[in-house]
Structures are given as structure tokens and as C-alpha cells.
PyMOL Python script that loads the backbone (N, CA, C, O; Angstrom):
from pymol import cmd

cmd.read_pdbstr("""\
ATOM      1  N   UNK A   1       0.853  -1.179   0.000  1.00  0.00           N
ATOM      2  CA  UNK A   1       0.000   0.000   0.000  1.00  0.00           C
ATOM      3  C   UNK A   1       0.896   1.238   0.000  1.00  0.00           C
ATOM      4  O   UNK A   1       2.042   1.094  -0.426  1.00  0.00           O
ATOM      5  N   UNK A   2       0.564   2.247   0.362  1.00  0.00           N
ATOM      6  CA  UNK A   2       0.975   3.738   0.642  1.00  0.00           C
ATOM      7  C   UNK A   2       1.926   3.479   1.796  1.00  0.00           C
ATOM      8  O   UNK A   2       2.456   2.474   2.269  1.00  0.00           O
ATOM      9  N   UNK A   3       1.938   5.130   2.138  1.00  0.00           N
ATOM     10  CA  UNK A   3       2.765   5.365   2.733  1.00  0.00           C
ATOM     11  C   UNK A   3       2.213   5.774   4.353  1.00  0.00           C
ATOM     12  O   UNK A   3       1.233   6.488   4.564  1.00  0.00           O
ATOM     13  N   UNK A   4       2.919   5.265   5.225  1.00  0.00           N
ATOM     14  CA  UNK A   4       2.046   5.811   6.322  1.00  0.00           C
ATOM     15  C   UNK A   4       1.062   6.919   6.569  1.00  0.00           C
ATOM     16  O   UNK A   4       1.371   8.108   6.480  1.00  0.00           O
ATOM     17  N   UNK A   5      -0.206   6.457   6.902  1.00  0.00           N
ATOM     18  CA  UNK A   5      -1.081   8.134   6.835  1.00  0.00           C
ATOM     19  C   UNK A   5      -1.781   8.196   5.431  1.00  0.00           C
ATOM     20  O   UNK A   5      -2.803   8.857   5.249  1.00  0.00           O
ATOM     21  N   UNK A   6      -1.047   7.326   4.273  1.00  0.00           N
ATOM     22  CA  UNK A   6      -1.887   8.235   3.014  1.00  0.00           C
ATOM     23  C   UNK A   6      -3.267   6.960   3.375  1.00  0.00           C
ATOM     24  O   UNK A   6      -3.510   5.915   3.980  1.00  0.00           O
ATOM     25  N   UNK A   7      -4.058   8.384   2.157  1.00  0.00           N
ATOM     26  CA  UNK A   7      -5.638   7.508   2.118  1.00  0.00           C
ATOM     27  C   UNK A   7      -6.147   6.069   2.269  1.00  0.00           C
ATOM     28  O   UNK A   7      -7.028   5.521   2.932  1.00  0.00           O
ATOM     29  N   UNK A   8      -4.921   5.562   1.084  1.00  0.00           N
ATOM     30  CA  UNK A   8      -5.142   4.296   0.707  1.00  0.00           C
ATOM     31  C   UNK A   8      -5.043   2.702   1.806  1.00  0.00           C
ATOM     32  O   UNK A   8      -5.399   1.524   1.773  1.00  0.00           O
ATOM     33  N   UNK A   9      -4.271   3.721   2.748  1.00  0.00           N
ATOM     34  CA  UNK A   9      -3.992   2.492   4.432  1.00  0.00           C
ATOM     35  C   UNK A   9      -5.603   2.205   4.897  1.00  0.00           C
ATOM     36  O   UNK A   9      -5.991   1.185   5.466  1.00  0.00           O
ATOM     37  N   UNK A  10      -6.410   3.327   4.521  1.00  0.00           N
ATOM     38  CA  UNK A  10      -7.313   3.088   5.773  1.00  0.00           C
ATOM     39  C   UNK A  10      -8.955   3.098   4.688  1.00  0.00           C
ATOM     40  O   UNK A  10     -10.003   3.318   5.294  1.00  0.00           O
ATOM     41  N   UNK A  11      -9.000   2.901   3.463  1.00  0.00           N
ATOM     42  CA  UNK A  11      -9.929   3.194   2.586  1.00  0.00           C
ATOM     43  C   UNK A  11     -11.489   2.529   2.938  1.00  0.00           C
ATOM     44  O   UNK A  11     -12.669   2.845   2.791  1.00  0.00           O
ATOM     45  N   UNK A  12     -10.546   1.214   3.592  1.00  0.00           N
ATOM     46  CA  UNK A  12     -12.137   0.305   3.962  1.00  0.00           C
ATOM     47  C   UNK A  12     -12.513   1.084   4.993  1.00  0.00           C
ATOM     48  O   UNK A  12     -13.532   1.750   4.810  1.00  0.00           O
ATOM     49  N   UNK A  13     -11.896   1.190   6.152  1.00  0.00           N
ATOM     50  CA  UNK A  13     -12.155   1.880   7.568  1.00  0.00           C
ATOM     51  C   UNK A  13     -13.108   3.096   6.997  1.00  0.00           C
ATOM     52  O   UNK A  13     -14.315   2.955   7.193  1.00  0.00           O
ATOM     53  N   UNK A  14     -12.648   4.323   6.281  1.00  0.00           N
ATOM     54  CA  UNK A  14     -13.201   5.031   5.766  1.00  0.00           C
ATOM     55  C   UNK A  14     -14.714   5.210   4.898  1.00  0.00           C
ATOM     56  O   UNK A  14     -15.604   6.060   4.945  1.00  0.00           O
ATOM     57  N   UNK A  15     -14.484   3.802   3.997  1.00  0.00           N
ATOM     58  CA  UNK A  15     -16.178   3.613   3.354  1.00  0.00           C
ATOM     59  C   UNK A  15     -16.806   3.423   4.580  1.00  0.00           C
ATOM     60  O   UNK A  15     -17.615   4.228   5.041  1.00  0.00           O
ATOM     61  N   UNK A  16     -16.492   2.463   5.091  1.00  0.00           N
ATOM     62  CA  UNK A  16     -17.286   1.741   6.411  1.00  0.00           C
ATOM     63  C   UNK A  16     -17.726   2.847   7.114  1.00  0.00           C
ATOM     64  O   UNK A  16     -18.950   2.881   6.994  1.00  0.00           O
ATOM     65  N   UNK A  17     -17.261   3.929   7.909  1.00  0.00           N
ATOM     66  CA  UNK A  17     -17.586   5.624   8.731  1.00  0.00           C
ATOM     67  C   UNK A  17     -18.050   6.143   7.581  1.00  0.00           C
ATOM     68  O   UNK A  17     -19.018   6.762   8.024  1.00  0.00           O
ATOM     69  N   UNK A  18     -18.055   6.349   6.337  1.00  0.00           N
ATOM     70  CA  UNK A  18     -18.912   7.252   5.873  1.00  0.00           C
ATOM     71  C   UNK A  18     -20.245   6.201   5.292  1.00  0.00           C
ATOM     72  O   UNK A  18     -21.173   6.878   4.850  1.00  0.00           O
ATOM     73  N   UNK A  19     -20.382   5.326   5.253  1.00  0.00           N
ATOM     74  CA  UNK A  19     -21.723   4.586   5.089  1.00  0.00           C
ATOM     75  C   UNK A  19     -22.448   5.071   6.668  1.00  0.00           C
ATOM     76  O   UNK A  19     -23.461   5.763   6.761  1.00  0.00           O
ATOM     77  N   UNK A  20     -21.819   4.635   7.590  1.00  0.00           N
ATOM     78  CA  UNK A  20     -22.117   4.368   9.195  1.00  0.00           C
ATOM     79  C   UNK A  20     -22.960   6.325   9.165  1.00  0.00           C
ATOM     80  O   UNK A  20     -24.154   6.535   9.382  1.00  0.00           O
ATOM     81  N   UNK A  21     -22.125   7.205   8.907  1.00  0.00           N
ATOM     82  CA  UNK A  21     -22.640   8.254   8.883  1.00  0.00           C
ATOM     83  C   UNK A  21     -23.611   9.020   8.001  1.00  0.00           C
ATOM     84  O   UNK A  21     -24.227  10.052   8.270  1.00  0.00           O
ATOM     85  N   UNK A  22     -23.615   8.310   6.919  1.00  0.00           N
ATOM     86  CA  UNK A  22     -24.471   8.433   5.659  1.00  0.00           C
ATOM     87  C   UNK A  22     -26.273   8.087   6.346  1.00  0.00           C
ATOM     88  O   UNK A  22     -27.295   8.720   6.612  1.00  0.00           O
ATOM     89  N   UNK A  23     -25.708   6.534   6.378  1.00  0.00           N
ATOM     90  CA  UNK A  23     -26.989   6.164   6.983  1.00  0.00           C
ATOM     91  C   UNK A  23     -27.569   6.471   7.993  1.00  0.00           C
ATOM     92  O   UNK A  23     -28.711   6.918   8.093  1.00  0.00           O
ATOM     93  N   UNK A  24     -26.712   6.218   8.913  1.00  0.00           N
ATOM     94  CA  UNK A  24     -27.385   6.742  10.570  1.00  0.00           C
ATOM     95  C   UNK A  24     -27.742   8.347  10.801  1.00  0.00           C
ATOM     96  O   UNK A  24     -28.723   8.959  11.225  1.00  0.00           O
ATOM     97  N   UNK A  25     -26.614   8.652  10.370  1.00  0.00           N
ATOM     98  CA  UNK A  25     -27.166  10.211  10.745  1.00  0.00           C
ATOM     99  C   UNK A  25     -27.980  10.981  10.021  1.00  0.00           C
ATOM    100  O   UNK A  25     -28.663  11.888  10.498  1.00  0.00           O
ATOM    101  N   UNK A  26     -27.948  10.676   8.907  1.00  0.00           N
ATOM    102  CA  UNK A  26     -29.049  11.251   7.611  1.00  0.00           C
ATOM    103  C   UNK A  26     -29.058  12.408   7.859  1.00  0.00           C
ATOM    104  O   UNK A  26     -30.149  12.648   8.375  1.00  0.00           O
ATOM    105  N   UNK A  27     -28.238  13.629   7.768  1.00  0.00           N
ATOM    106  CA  UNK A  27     -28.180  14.956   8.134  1.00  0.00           C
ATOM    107  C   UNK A  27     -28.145  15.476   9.166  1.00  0.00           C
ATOM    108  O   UNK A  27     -27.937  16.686   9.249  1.00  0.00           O
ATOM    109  N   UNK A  28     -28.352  14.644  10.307  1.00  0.00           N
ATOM    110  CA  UNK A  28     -28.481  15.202  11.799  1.00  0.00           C
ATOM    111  C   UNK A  28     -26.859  15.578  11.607  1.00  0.00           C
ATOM    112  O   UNK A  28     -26.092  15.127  10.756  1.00  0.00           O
ATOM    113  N   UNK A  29     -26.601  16.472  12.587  1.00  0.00           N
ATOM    114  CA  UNK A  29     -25.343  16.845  13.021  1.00  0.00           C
ATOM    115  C   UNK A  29     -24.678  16.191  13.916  1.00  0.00           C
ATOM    116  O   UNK A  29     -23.452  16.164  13.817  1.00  0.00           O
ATOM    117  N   UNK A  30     -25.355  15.496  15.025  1.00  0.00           N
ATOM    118  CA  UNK A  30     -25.499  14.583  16.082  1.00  0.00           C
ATOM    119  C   UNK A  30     -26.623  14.514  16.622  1.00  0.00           C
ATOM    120  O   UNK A  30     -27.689  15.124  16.533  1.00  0.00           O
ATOM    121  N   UNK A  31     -25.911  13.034  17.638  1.00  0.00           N
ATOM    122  CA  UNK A  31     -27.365  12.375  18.071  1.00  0.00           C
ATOM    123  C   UNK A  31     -27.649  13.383  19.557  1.00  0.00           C
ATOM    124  O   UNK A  31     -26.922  14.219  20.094  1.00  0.00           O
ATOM    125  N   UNK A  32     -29.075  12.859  19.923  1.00  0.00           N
ATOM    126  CA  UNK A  32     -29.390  13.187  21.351  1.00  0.00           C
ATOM    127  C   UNK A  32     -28.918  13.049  22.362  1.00  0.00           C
ATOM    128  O   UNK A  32     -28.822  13.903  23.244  1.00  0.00           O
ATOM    129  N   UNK A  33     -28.596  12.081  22.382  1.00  0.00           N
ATOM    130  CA  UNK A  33     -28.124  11.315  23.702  1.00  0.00           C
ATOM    131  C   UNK A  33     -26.918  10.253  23.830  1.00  0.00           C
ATOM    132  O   UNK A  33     -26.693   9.491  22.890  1.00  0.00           O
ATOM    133  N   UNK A  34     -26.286  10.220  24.794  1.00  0.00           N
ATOM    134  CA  UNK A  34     -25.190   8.574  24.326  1.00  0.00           C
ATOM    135  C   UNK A  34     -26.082   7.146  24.000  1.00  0.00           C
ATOM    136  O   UNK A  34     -25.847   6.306  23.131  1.00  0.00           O
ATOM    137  N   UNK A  35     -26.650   7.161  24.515  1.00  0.00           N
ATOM    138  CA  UNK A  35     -27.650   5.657  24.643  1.00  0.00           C
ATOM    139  C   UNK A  35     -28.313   5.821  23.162  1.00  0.00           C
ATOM    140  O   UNK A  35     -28.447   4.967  22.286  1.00  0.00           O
ATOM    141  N   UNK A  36     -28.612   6.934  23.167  1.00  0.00           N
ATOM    142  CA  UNK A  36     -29.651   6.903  21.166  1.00  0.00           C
ATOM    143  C   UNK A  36     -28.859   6.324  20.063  1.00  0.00           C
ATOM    144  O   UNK A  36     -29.185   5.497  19.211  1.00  0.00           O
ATOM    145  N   UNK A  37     -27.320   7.176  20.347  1.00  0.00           N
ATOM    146  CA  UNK A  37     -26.150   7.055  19.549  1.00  0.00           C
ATOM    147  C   UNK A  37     -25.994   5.750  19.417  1.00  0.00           C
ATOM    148  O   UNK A  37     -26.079   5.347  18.257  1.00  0.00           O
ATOM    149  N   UNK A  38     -25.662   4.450  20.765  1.00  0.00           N
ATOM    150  CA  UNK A  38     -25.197   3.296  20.943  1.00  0.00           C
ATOM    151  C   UNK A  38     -26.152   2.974  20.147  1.00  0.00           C
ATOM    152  O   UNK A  38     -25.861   2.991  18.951  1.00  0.00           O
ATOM    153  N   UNK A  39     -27.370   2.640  20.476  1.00  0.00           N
ATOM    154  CA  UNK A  39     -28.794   2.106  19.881  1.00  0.00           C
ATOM    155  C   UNK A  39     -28.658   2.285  18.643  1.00  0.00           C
ATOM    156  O   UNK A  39     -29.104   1.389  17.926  1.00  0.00           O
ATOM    157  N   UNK A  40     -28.202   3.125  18.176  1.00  0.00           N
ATOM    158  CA  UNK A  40     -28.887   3.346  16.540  1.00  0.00           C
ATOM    159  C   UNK A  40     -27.333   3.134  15.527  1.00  0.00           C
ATOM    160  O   UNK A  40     -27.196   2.911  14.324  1.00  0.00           O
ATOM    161  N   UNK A  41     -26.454   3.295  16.493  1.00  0.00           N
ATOM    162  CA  UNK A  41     -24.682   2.155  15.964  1.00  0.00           C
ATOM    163  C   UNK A  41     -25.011   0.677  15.558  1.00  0.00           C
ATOM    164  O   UNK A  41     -24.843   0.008  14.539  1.00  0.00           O
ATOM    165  N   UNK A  42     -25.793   0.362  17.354  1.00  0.00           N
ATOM    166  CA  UNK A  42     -25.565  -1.248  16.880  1.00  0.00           C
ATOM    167  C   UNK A  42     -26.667  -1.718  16.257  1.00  0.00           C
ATOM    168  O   UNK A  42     -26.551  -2.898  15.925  1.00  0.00           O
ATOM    169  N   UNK A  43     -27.969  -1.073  15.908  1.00  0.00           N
ATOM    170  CA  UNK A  43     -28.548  -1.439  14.967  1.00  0.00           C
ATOM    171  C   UNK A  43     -28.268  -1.268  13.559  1.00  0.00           C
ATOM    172  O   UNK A  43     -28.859  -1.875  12.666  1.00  0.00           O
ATOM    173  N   UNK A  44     -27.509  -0.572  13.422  1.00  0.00           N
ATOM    174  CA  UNK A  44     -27.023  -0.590  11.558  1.00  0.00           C
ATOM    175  C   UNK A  44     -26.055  -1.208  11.745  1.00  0.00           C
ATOM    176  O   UNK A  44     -25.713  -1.579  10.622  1.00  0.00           O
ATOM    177  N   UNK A  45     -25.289  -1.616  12.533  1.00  0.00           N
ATOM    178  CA  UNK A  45     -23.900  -2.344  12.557  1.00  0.00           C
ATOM    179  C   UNK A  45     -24.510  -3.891  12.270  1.00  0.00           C
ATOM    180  O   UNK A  45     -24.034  -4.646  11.423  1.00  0.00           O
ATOM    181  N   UNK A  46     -25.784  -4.251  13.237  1.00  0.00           N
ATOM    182  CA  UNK A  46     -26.034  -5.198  13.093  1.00  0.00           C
ATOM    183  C   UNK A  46     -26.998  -5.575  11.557  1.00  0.00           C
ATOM    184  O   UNK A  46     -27.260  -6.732  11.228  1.00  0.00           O
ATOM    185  N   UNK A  47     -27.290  -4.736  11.013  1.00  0.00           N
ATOM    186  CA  UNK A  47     -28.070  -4.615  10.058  1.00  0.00           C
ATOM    187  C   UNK A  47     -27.293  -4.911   8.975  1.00  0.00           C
ATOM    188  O   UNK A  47     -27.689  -5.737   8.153  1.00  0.00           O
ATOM    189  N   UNK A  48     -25.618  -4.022   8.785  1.00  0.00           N
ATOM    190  CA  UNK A  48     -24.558  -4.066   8.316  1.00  0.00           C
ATOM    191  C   UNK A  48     -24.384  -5.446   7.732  1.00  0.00           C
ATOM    192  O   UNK A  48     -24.625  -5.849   6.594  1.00  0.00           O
ATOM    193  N   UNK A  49     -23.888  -6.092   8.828  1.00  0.00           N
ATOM    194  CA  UNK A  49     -23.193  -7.291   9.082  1.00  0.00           C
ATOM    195  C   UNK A  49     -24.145  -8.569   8.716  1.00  0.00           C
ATOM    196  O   UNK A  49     -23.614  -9.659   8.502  1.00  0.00           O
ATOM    197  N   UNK A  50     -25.778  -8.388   8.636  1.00  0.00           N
ATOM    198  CA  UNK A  50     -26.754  -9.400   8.191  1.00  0.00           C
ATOM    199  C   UNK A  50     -27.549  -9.324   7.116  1.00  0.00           C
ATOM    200  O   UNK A  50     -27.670 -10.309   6.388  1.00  0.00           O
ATOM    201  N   UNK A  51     -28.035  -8.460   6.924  1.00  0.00           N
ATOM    202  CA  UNK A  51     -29.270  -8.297   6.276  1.00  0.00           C
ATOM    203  C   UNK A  51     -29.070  -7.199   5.043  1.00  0.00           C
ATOM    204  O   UNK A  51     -29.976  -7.164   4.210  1.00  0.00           O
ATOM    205  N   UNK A  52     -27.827  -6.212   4.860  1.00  0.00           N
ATOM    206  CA  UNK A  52     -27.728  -5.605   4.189  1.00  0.00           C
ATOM    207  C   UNK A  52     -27.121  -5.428   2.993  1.00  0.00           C
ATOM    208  O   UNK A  52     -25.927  -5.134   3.053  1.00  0.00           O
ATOM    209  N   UNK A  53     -27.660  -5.534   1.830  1.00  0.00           N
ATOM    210  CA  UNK A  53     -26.913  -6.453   0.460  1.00  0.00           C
ATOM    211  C   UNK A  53     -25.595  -5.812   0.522  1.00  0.00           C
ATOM    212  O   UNK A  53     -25.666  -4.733   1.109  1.00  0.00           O
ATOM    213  N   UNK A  54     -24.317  -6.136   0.081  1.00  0.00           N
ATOM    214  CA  UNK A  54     -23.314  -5.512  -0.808  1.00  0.00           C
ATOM    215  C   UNK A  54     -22.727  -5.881  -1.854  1.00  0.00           C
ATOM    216  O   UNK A  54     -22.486  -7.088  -1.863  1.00  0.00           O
ATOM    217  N   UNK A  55     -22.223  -5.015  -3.224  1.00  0.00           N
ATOM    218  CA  UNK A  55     -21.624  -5.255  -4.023  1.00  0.00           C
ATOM    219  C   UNK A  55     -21.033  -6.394  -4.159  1.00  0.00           C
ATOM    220  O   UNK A  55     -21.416  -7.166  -5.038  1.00  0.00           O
ATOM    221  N   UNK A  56     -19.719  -6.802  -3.102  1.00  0.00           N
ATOM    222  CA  UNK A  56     -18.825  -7.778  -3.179  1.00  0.00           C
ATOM    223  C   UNK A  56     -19.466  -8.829  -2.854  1.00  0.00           C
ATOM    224  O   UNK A  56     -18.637  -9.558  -2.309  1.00  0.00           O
ATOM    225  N   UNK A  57     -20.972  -9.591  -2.878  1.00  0.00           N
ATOM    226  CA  UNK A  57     -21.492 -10.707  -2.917  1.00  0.00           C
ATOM    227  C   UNK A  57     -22.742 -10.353  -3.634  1.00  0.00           C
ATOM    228  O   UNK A  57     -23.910 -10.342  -3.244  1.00  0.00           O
ATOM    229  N   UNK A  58     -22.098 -10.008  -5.011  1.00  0.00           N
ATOM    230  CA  UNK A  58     -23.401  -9.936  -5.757  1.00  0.00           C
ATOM    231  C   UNK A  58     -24.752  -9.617  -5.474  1.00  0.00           C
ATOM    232  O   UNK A  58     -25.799 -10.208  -5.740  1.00  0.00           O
ATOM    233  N   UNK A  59     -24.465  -8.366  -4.769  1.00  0.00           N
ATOM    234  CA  UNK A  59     -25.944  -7.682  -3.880  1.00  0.00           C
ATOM    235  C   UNK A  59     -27.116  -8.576  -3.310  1.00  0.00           C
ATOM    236  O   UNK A  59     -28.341  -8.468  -3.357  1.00  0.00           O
ATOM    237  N   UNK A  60     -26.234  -9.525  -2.738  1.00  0.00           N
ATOM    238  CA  UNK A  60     -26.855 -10.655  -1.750  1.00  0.00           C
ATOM    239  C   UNK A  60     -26.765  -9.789  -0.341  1.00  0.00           C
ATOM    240  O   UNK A  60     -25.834  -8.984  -0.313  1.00  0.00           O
ATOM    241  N   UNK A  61     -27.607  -9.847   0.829  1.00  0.00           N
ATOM    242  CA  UNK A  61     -26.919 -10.332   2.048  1.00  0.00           C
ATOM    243  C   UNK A  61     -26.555 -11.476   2.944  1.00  0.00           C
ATOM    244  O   UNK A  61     -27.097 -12.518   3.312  1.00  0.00           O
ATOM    245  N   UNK A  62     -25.046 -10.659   3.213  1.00  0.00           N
ATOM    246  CA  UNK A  62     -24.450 -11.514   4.215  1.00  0.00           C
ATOM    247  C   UNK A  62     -24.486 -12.912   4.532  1.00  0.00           C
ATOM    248  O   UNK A  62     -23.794 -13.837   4.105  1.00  0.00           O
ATOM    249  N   UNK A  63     -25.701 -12.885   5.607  1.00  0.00           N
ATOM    250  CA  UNK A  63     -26.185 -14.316   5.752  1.00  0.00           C
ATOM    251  C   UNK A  63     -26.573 -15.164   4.440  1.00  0.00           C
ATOM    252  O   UNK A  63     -26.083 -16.288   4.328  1.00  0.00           O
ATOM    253  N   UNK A  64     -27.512 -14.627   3.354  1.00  0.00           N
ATOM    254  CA  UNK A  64     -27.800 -15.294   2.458  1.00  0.00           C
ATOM    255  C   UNK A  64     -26.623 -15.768   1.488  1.00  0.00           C
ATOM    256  O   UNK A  64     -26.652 -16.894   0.989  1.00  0.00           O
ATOM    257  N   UNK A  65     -25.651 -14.925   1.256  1.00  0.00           N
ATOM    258  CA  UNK A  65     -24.015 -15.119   0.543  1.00  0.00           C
ATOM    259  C   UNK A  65     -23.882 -16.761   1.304  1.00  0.00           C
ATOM    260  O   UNK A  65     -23.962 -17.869   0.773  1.00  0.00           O
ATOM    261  N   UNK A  66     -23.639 -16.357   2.817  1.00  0.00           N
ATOM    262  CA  UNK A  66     -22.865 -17.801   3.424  1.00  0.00           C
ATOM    263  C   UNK A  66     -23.821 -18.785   3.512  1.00  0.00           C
ATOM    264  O   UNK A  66     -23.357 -19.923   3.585  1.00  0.00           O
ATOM    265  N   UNK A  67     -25.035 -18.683   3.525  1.00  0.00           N
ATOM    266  CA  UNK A  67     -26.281 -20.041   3.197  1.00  0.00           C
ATOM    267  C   UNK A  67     -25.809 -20.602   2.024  1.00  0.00           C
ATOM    268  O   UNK A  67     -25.513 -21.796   2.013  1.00  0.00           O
ATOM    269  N   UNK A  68     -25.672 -19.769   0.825  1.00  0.00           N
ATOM    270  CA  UNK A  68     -25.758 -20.270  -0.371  1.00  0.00           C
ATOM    271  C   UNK A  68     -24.093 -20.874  -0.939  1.00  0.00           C
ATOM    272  O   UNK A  68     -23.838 -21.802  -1.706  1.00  0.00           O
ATOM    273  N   UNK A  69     -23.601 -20.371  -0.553  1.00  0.00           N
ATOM    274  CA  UNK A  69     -22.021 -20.581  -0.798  1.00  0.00           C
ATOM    275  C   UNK A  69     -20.984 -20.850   0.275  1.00  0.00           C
ATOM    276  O   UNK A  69     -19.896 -20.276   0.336  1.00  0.00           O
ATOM    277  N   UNK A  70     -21.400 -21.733   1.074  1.00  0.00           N
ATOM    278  CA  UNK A  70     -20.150 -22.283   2.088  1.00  0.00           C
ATOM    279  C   UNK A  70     -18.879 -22.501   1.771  1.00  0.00           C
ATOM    280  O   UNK A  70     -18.536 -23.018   0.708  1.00  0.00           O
ATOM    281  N   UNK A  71     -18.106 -22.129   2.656  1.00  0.00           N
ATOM    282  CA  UNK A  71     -16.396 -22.028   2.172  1.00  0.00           C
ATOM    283  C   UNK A  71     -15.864 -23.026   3.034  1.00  0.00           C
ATOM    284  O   UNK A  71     -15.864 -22.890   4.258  1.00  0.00           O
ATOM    285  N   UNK A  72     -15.439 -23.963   2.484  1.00  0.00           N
ATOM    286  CA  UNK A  72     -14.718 -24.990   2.995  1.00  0.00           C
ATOM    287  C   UNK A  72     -13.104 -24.621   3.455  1.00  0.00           C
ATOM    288  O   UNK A  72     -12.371 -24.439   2.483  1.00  0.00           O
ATOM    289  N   UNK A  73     -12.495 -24.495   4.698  1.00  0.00           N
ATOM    290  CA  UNK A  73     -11.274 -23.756   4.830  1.00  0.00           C
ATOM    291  C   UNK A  73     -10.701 -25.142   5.064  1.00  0.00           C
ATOM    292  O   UNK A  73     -11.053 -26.038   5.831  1.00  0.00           O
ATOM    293  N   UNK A  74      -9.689 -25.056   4.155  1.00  0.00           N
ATOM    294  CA  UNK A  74      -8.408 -26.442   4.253  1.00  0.00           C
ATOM    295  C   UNK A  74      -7.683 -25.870   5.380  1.00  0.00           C
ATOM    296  O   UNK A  74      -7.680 -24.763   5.919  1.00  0.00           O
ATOM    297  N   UNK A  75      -6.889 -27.288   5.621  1.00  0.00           N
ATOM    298  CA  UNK A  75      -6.328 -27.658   6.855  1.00  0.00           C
ATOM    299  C   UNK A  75      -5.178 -26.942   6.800  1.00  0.00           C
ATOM    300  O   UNK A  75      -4.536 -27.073   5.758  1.00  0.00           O
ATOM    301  N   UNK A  76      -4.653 -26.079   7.800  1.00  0.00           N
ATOM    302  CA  UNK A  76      -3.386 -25.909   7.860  1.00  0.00           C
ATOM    303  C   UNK A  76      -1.784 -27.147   7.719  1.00  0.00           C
ATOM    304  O   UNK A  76      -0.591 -26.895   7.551  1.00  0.00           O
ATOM    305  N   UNK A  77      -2.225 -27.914   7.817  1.00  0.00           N
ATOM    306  CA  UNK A  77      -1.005 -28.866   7.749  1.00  0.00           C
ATOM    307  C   UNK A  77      -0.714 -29.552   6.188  1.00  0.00           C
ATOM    308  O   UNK A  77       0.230 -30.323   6.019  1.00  0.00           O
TER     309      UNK A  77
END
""", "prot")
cmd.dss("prot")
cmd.show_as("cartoon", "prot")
cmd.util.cbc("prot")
cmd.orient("prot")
């Protein structure tokens, strides 16, 4: 990759916070409260991570990608 610091080190980290802020905050500037904030993190996080199609599995989600296509991981030895 780059060079320490440039863009390209941290690009996923980056889509990932600007989706996270895209979606969740939808123009708010910030949230209300700490607890609203947590609440409404780990529901798109969890939403993220299950139910929400992406590109890199053929705009499947998540769960449905690994139902349909199990990855058999060979043995280290």
C-alpha cells in the first residue's frame, strides 16, 4: 500500500464511517443522547453485518451469501 497516513492504508475503515454516517445520521449533526447514539450504531452495525446487500457478494446479504455458498477452509497442515 501507501505510505504511512496516506488515504489508501485506511480506505475500507473510511467507506465503512462514511456509510455508518451516511446512513445513521441522515443529516443530523449529532445524536441526542449517548444511549440513542449506541442504539442506533448497533442497529445498523447489526443490520450491516446481516441483512444488508453488498456489491462484493453480488448484492446478496451476508447471511444469504454464506447459506448459499459455504467455504470450505483447508487444513493448515
Amino acid at each position: 500500500m501507501g505510505a504511512i497516513g496516506a488515504s489508501t492504508d485506511n480506505a475500507l475503515a473510511e467507506s465503512f464511517n462514511a456509510a455508518l454516517k451516511r446512513e445513521v445520521l441522515q443529516d443530523a449533526k449529532t445524536f441526542t443522547n449517548q444511549l440513542q447514539c449506541r442504539r442506533d450504531v448497533f442497529r445498523w452495525c447489526t443490520r450491516y453485518n446481516t441483512t444488508r446487500r453488498h456489491s462484493w457478494c453480488k448484492y446478496l446479504a451476508p447471511a444469504v451469501f454464506e447459506e448459499r455458498c459455504p467455504v470450505m477452509l483447508r487444513s493448515a497442515s
